[in-house]
C-alpha positions as CSV (number, residue, x, y, z in Angstrom):
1,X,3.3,9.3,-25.0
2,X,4.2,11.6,-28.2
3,X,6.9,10.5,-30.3
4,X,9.0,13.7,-29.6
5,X,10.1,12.1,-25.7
6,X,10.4,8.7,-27.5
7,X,12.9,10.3,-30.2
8,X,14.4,12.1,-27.4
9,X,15.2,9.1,-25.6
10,X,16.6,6.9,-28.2
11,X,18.7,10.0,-30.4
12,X,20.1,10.3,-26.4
13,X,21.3,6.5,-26.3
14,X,22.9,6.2,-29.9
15,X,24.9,9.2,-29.4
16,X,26.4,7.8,-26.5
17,X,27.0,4.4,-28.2
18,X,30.9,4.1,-28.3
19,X,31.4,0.3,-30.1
20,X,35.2,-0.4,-30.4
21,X,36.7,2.0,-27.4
22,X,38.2,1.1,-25.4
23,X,36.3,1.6,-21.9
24,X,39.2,1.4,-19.5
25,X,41.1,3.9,-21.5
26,X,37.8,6.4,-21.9
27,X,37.0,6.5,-18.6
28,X,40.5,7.6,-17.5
29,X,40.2,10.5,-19.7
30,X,39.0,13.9,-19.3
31,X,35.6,13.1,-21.0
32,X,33.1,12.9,-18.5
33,X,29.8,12.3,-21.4
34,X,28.1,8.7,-20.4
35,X,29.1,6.4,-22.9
36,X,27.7,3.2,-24.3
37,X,30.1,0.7,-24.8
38,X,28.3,-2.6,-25.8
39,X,25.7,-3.4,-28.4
40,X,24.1,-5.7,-26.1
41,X,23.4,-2.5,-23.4
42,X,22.0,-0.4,-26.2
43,X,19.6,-2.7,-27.5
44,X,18.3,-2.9,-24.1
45,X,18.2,0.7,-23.3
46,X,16.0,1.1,-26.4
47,X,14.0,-1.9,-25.1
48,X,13.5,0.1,-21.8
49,X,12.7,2.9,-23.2
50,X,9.9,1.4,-25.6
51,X,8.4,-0.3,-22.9
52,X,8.7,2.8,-20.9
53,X,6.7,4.9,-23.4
54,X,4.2,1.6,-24.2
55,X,3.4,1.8,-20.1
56,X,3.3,5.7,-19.1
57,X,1.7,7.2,-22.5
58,X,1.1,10.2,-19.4
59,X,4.9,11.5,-19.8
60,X,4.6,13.0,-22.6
61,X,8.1,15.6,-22.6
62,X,11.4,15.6,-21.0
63,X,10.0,17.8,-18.1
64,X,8.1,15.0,-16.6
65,X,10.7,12.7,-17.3
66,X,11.5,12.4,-13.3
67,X,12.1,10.0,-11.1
68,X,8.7,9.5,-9.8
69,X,7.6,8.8,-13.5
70,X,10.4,6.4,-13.6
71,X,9.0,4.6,-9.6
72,X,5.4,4.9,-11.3
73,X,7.0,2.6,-13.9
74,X,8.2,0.6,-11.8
75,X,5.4,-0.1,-9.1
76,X,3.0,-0.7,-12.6
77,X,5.3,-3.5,-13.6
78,X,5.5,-4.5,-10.0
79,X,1.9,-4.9,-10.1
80,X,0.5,-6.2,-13.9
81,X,3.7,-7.1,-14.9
82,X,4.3,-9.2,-11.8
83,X,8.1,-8.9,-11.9
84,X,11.1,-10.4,-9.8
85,X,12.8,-8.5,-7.8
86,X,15.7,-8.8,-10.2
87,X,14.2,-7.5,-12.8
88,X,12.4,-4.6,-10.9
89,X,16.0,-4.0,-10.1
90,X,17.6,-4.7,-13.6
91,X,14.4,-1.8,-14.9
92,X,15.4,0.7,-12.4
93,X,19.7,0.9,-13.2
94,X,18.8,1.1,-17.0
95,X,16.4,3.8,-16.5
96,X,18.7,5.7,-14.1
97,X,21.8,5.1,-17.1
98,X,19.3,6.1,-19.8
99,X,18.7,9.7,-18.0
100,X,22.4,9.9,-17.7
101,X,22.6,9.9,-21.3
102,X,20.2,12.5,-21.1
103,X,21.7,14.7,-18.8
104,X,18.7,13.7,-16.5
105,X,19.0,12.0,-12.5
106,X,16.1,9.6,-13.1
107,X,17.3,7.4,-9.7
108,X,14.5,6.5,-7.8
109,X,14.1,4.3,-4.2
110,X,13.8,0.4,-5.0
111,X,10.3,-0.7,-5.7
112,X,9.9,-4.4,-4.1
113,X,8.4,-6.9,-6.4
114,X,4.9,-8.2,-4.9
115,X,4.7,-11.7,-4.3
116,X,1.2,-13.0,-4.4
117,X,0.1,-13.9,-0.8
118,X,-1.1,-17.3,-0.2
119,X,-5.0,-17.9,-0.1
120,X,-5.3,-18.3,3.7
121,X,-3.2,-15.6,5.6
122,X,-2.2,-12.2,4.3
123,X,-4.3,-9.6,2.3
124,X,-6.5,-12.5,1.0
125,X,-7.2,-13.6,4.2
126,X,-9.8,-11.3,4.5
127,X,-13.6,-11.9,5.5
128,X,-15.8,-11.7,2.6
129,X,-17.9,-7.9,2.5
130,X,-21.2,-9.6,2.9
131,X,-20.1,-11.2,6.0
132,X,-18.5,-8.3,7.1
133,X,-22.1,-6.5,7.2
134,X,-23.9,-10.0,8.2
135,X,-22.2,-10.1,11.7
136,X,-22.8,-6.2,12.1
137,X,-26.1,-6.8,11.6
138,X,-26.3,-9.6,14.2
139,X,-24.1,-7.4,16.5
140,X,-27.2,-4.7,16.5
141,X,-29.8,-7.1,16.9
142,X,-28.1,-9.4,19.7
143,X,-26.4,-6.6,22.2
144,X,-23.4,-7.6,24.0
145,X,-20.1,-6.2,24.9
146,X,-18.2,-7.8,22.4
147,X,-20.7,-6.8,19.8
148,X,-20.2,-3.4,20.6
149,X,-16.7,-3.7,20.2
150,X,-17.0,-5.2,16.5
151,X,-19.3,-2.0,15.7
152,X,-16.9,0.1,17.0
153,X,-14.0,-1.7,15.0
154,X,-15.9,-1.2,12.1
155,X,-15.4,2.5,12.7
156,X,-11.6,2.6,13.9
157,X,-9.9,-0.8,12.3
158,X,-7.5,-1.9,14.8
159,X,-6.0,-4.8,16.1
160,X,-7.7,-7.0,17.9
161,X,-5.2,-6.9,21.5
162,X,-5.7,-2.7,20.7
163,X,-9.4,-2.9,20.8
164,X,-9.2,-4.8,24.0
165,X,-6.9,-2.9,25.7
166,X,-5.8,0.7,24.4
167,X,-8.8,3.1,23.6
168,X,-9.6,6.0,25.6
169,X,-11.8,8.9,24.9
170,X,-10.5,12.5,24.6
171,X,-11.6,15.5,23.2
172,X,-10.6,15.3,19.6
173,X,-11.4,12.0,19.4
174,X,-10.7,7.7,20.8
175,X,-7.0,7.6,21.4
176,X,-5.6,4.2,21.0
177,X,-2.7,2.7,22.2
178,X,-1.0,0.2,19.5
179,X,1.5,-2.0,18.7
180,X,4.7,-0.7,20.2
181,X,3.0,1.9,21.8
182,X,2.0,4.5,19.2
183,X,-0.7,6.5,19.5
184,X,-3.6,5.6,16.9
185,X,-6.2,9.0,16.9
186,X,-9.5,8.4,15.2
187,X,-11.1,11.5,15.1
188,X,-14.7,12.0,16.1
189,X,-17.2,12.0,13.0
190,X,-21.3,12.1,14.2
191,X,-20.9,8.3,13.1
192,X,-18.4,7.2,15.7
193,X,-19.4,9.7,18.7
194,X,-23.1,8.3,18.1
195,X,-21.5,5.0,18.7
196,X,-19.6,6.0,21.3
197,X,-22.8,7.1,23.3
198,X,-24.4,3.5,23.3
199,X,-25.2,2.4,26.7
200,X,-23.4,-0.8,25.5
201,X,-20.4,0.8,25.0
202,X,-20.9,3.6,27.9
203,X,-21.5,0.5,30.3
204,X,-17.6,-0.4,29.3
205,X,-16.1,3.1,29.9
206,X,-14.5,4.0,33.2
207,X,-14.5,7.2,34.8
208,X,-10.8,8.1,32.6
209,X,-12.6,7.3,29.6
210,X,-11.3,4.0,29.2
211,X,-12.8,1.4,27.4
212,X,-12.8,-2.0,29.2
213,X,-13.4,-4.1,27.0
214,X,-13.6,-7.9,26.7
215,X,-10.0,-9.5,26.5
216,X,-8.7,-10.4,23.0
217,X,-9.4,-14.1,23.0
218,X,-13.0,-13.3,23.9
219,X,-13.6,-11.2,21.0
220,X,-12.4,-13.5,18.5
221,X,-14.2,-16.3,20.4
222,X,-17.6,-14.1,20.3
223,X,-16.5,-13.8,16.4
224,X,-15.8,-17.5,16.1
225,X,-19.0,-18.4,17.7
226,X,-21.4,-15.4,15.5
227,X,-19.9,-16.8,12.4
228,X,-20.8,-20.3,13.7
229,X,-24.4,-19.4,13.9
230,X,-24.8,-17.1,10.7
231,X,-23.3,-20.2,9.1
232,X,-20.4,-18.3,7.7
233,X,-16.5,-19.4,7.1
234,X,-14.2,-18.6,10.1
235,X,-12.7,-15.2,10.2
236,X,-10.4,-14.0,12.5
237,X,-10.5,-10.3,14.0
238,X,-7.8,-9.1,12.0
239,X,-9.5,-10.0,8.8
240,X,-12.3,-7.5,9.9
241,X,-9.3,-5.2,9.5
242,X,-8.4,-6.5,6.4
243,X,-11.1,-6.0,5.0
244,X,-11.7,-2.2,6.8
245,X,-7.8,-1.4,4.9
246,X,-9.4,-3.1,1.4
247,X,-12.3,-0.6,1.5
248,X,-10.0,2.1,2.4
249,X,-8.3,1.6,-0.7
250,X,-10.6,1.1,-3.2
251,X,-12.2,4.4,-1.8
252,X,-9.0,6.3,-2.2
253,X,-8.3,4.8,-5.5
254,X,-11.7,5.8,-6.6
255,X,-10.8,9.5,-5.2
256,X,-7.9,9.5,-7.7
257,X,-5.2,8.1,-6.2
258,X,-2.2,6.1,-7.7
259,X,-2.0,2.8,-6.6
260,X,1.4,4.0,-4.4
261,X,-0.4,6.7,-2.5
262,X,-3.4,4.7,-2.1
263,X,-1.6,2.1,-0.2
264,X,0.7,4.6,1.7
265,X,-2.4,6.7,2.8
266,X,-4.0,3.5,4.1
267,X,-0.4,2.2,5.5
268,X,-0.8,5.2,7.6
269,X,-4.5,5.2,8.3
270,X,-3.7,1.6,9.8
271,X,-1.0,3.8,12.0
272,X,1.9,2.1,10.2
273,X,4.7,4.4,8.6
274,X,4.1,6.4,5.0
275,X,6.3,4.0,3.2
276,X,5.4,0.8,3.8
277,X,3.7,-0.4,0.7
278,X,5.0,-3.7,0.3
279,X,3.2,-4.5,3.9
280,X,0.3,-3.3,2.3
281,X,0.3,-5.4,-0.5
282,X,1.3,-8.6,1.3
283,X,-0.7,-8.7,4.9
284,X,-3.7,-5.9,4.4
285,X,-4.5,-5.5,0.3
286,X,-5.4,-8.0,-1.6
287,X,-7.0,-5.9,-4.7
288,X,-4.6,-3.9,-6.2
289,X,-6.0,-2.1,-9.3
């Protein structure tokens, strides 16, 4: 960041540094300028803004001093800086009173702090890539219906009870019924229709072109059991889908993304909302970079 926004910033702060007024008495008056009123506050406005310049060297003038810089910010410190929610909080009001100094709305939604998920469940519960391809390949080799179903996960990444009971073929693609009843479409790509077309998945489809699959315990069973003979660690089915949302990201990070929209464009690839990042973070993305 140039040192013409960092000047900016702090020249904005001093002259609204007021030490001796009396606060009750200024804010009954006409004067509606923000005001300073503590030496304490200003030496951490300049703090923030210092860090602030230190993390996004990107904003480099007033114009693109906005409030998405400002939850940019935020999510970095969320993420590297590993703060508390406090503090994440604490960041957020003193950026928002440092653009009123300016003249400048810099409020911005609340950014959750991330907590690091525990080893075993979560986004680090997720089954290792090499076993992810291991069992694929032992799916291809040893045909069966629930083998077919964990192929065709690897193409649409849904929950285990979906895969069992809510797809259906239509024309643009396999509708599947979710959690709560939404409607997950996966689109048909030559990848997925040529999987479609297997006579171990045809075998499964009814005349509505719906998939009868195996029920849900069976597939994790069959998943259980194939890890069992590949002499891998036990997975569960929704760690395939972990691990289906982890590649998701990294390929959309390595598109460009920012971290945020990378996990909102998997949150709703997963058929979750747009703004659900925190879920992200905690039950489906272990890798944030």
């Amino acid at each position: 960041m140039s040192e013409t926004l960092r000047h900016k910033m702090r020249s904005a702060v001093f002259n609204a540094f007021r030490f001796g007024i009396d606060k009750r008495q200024h804010k009954a008056s006409l004067d509606t300028t923000e005001k300073i009123y503590s030496i304490t506050s200003r030496n951490q406005y300049l703090d923030r803004i210092n860090d602030f310049c230190k993390t996004c060297p990107d904003v480099k003038s007033v114009l693109e001093l906005t409030p998405e810089a400002v939850k940019r910010y935020l999510d970095i410190k969320a993420v590297i800086g590993n703060c508390t929610q406090k503090t994440l909080d604490d960041y957020r009001h003193e950026m928002k009173k440092i653009g009123k100094c300016m003249g400048l709305d810099l409020s911005c939604p609340q950014v959750f702090a991330w907590s690091d998920p525990a080893k075993d469940r979560g986004a680090k519960d997720v089954i290792p890539r090499e076993d992810y391809y291991k069992i694929a390949s032992y799916a291809m080799e040893n045909p069966s219906k629930s083998a077919a179903c964990y192929l065709l996960e690897m193409q649409v990444g849904v929950r285990v009870s979906d895969m069992a009971y809510g797809v259906r073929a239509t024309e643009e693609g396999l509708s599947i019924r979710c959690k709560n009843g939404k409607i997950c479409l996966r689109p048909w790509t030559p990848e997925l229709r040529r999987l479609w077309q297997t006579d171990a998945l045809q075998k499964m489809v009814n005349k509505q072109g719906k998939l009868i699959a195996p029920k849900d315990n069976s597939l994790n069973k069959w998943l259980r059991r194939t890890e069992d003979k590949l002499g891998l660690e036990h997975h569960s089915w929704h760690s395939v889908r972990r691990r289906i949302a982890q590649d998701k990201y990294d390929a959309y990070r390595g598109s460009g993304m920012t971290r945020m929209d990378a996990l909102s464009k998997v949150s709703l690839w997963l058929n979750h909302g747009p703004n659900r990042q925190r879920t992200m973070r905690e039950s489906y993305v272990a890798m944030i970079w």
